[in-house]
C-alpha positions as CSV (number, residue, x, y, z in Angstrom):
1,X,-0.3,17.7,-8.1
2,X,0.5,14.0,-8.1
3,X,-0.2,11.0,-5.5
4,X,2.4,7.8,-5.8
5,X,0.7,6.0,-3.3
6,X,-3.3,5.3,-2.9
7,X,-5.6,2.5,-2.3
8,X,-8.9,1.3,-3.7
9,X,-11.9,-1.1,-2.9
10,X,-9.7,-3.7,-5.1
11,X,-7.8,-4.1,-1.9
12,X,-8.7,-2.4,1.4
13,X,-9.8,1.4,0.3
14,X,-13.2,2.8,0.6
15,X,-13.6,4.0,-3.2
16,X,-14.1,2.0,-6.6
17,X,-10.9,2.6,-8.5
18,X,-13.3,5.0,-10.9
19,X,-14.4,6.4,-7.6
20,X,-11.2,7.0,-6.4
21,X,-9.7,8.5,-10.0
22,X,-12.7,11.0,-10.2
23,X,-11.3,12.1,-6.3
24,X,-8.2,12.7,-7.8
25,X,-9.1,14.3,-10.5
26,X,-11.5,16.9,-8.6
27,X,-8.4,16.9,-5.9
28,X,-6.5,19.0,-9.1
29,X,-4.4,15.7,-8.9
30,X,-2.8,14.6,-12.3
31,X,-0.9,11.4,-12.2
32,X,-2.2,8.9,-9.8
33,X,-0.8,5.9,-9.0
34,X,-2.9,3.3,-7.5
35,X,-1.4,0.5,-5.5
36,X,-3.3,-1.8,-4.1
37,X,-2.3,-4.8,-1.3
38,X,-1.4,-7.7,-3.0
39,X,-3.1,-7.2,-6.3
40,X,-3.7,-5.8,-9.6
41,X,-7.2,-6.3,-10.2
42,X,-8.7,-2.5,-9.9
43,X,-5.9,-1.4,-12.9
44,X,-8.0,-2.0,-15.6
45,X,-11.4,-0.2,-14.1
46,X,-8.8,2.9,-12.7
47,X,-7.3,2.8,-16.4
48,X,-10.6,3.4,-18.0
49,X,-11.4,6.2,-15.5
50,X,-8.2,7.7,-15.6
51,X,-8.4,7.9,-19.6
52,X,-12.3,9.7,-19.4
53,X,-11.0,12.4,-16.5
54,X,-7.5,13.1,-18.3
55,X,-5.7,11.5,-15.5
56,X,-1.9,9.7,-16.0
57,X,-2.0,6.8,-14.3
58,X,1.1,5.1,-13.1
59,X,-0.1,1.4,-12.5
60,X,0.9,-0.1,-9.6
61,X,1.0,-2.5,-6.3
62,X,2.0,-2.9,-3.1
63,X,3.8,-6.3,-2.2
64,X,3.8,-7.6,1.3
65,X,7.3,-8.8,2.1
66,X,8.9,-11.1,4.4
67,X,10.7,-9.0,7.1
68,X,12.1,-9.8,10.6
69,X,11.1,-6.8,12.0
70,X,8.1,-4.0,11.3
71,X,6.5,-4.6,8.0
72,X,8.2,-4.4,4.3
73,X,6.1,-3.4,1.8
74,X,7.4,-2.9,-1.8
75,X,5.7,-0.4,-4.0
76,X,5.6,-1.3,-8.3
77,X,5.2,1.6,-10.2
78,X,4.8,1.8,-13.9
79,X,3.5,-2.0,-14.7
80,X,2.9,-2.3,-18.1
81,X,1.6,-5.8,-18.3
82,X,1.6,-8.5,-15.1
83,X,4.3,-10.9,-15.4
84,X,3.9,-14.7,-14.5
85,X,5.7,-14.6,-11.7
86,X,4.8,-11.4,-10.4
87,X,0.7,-13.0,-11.0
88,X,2.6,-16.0,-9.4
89,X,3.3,-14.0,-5.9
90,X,0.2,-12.5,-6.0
91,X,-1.8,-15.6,-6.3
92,X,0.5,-16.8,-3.4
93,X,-0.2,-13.9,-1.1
94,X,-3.9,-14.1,-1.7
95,X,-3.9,-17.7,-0.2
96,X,-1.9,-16.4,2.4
97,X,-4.5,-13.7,2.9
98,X,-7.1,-16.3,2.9
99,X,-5.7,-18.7,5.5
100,X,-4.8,-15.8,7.5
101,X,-8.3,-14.5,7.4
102,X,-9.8,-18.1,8.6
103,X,-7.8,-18.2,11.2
104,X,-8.3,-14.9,12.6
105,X,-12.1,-15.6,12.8
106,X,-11.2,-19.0,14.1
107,X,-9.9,-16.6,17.5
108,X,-12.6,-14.7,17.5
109,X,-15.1,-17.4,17.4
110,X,-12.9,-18.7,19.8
111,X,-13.2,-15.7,22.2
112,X,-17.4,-16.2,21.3
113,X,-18.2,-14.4,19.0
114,X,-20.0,-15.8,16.2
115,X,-18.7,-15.5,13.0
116,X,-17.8,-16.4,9.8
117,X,-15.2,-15.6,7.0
118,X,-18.6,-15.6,4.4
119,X,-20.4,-13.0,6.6
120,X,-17.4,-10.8,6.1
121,X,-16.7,-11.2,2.7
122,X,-20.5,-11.0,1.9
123,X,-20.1,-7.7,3.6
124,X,-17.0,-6.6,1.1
125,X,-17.6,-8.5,-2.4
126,X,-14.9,-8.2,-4.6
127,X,-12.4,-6.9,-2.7
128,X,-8.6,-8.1,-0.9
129,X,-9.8,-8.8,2.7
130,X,-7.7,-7.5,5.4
131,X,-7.7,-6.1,8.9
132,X,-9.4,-3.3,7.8
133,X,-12.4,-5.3,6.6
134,X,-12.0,-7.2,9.7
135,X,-12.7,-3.5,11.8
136,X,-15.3,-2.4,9.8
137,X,-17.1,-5.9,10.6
138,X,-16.3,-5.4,14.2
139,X,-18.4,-1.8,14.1
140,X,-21.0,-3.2,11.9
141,X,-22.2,-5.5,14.1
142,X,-21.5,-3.5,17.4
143,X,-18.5,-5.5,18.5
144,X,-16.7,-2.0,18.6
145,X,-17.9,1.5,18.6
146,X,-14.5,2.7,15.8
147,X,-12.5,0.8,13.1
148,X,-9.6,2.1,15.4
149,X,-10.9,0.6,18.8
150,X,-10.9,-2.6,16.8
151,X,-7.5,-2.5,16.2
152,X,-6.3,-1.2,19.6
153,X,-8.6,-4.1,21.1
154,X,-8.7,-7.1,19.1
155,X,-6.6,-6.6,15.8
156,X,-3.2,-4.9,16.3
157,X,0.1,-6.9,16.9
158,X,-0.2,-8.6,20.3
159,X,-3.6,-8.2,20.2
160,X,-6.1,-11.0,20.6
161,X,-7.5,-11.6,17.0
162,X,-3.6,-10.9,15.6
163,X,-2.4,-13.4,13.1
164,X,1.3,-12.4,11.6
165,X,1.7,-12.6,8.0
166,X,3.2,-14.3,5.4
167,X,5.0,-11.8,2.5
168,X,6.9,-12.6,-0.4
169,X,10.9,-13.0,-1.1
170,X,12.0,-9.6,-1.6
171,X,14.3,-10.9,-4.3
172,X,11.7,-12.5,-6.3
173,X,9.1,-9.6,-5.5
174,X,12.0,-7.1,-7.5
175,X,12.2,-9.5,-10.4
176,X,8.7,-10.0,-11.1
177,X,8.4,-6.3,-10.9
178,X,11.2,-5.4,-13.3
179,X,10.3,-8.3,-15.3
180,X,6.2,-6.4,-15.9
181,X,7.6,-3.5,-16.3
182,X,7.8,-1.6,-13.6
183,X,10.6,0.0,-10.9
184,X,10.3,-1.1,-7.0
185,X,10.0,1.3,-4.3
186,X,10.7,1.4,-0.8
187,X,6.9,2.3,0.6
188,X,6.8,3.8,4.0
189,X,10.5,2.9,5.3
190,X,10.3,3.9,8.3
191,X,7.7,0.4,9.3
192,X,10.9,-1.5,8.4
193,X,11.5,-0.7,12.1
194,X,14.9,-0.3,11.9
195,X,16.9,2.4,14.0
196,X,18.7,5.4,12.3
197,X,21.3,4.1,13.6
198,X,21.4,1.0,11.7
199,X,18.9,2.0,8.9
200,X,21.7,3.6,6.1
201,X,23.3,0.0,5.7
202,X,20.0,-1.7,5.6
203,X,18.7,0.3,2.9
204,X,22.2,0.2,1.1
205,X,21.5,-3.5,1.0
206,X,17.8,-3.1,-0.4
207,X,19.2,-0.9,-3.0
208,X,22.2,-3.8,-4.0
209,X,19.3,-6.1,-4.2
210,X,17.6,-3.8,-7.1
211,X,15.1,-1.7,-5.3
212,X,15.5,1.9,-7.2
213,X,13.2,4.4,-5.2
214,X,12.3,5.2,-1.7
215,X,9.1,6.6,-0.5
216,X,10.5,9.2,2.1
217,X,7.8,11.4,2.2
218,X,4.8,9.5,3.8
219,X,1.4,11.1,6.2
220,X,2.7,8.3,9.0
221,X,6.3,9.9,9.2
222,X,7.0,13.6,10.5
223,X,7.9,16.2,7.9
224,X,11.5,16.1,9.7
225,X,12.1,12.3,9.7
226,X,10.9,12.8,5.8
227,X,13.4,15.5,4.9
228,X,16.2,13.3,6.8
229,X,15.1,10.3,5.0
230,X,15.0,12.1,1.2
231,X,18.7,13.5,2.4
232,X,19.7,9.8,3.2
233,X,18.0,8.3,-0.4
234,X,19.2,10.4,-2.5
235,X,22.9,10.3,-1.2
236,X,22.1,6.2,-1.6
237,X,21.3,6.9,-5.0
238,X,17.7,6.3,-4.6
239,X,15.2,8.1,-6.6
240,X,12.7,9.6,-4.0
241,X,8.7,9.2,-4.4
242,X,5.9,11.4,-2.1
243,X,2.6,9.5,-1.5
244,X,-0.6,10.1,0.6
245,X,-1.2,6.3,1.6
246,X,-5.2,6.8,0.8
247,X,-7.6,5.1,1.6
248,X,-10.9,6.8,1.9
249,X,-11.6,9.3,4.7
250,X,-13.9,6.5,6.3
251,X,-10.6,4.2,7.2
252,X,-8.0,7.4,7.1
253,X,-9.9,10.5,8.0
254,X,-6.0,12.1,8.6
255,X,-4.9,11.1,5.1
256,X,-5.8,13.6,2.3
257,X,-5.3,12.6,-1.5
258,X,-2.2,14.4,-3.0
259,X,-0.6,15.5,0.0
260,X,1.9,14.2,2.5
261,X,3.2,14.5,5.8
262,X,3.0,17.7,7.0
263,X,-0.1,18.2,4.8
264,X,2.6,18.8,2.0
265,X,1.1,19.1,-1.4
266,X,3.0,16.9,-3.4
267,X,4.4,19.0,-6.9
268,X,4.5,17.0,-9.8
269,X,7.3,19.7,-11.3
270,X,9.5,18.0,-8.6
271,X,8.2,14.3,-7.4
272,X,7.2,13.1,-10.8
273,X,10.4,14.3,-12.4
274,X,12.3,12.2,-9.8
275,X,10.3,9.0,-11.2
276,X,9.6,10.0,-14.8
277,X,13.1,8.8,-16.2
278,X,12.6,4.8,-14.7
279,X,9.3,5.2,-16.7
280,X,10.0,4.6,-20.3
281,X,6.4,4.6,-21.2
282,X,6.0,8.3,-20.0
C-alpha cells in the first residue's frame, strides 16, 4: 500500500509527522508522501521516522495557487532539497496566511466575539494556521458544537468569517518544484471547478505549462468521476497519482490513510509504478 497525499500538524493535520509515519506504517502503508499546505517544515521529523519504521518517503507539498474559480492546489513530490524560489513562495504564502488569519479574526471580533490571532496560535504552536485551526478554536471555546458547523456557519466561502486567498503563480510554483527536485501534480482536480465539458482543454493547458501528474483518484470525488478522470489523464499524457487527503480522523473522520475514494486501497504494484520513473532518486 502507498498514500501520495496526507497532511501533518506541520500544516493543518492532527498527527506529528512521526505520529503520522508510525499510522502509516501500522496502516501496512509503505511509501508515504507527506504534503503539507504551504510548507516543508515537518520533512525532516517525517524523514527520521520514516527511516526508524522502514517507510519510503516521497517528500512533498501542497502549493496554494492562484485560480479564477474553485481552488488549485499543486502537489510536489519527490523534493530532494528546497530550492530558493520554491522557499521564496513559501515564505510568501505564509504572510499571506498570516494577514489572512488577522483579518478573519478581525470579522469575528467584529461580529463580537472576542478574540485574538495569539489565542489561536497559542492553541496550535508550531503549526500552518488555517481554517481548520480556526474550527477547532470555534469548538474549543463553545462558539460551535463541530469543526463542520463552523465551516457551514462562519468559515466556508460566503460565509461570514470567509476571507479569499492569495496563492502562488502556477508558473513559478512548477519551476521552483522542478528546480528542488521534484515533479508537480494536479491534487484534487475536480476543486478546479471546471465543467467536463470544458475541463480536457484546461488540463491540456496545465500540462503545456509543465505539470506531469494528476491526482484522479481522491476520497472527495466518486469512484466514477475518478475512473473518468484517470481515462482523461492518461490519454493527456499525465502520469496518474491515488491519495487519501489525510488529516487525522479528528478533522476527516471519512478519510482513511492509504485508501481512496470508494474506500479503494491504493496498490503500490500499480500507483507507485505510475510515479516511480519521474523519481530518479527511487
Amino acid at each position: 500500500m502507498i498514500d501520495l497525499h496526507t497532511h501533518s500538524t506541520a500544516s493543518d493535520g492532527q498527527y506529528t509527522p512521526s505520529e503520522l509515519v508510525s499510522r502509516a506504517a501500522d496502516a501496512s502503508v509503505s511509501v508515504l508522501a507527506i504534503t503539507d499546505h504551504d510548507t516543508v517544515a515537518g520533512l525532516a521529523e517525517a524523514k527520521k521516522a520514516a527511516d526508524a519504521r522502514g517507510i519510503l518517503l516521497v517528500p512533498g507539498i501542497e502549493i496554494n495557487i492562484q485560480w479564477p474559480t474553485g481552488e488549485f492546489h499543486l502537489l510536489g513530490h519527490g523534493l530532494r532539497s528546497i530550492s530558493q524560489n520554491l522557499q521564496s513562495i513559501i515564505d510568501n504564502l505564509q504572510q499571506e496566511r498570516k494577514k489572512r488569519n488577522e483579518q478573519m479574526v478581525e470579522k469575528m471580533r467584529q461580529n463580537g466575539f472576542s478574540v485574538s490571532l495569539e489565542e489561536i496560535e497559542a492553541m496550535y504552536p508550531n503549526q500552518t494556521l488555517g481554517r481548520p485551526h480556526f474550527a477547532g478554536f470555534m469548538v474549543a471555546r463553545g462558539i460551535v458544537k463541530t469543526r463542520q458547523l463552523a465551516f457551514d456557519k462562519y468559515l466556508a466561502k460566503g460565509r461570514p468569517w470567509y476571507v479569499e486567498r492569495v496563492g502562488a503563480d502556477l508558473d513559478g510554483a512548477i519551476t521552483a518544484i522542478k528546480d528542488s527536485g521534484g515533479v508537480p501534480v494536479i491534487a484534487h482536480p475536480l476543486s478546479l471547478y471546471v465543467s467536463w465539458g470544458k475541463i480536457e482543454p484546461v488540463l491540456t493547458s496545465i500540462k503545456e505549462r509543465g505539470v506531469e501528474g494528476l491526482e484522479a483518484w481522491h476520497p472527495g470525488a466518486r469512484v466514477t468521476d475518478c475512473y473518468r478522470l484517470d481515462e482523461m489523464a492518461r490519454r493527456l499524457g499525465f502520469f496518474i497519482t491515488a491519495g487519501s487527503d489525510f488529516h487525522g480522523e479528528a478533522i476527516r473522520a471519512d478519510r482513511k490513510i492509504g485508501y481512496t475514494a470508494g474506500n479503494k486501497k491504493i496498490d503500490d504494484t500499480f500507483w507507485f509504478d505510475e510515479l516511480r520513473p519521474h523519481l530518479p532518486q527511487f
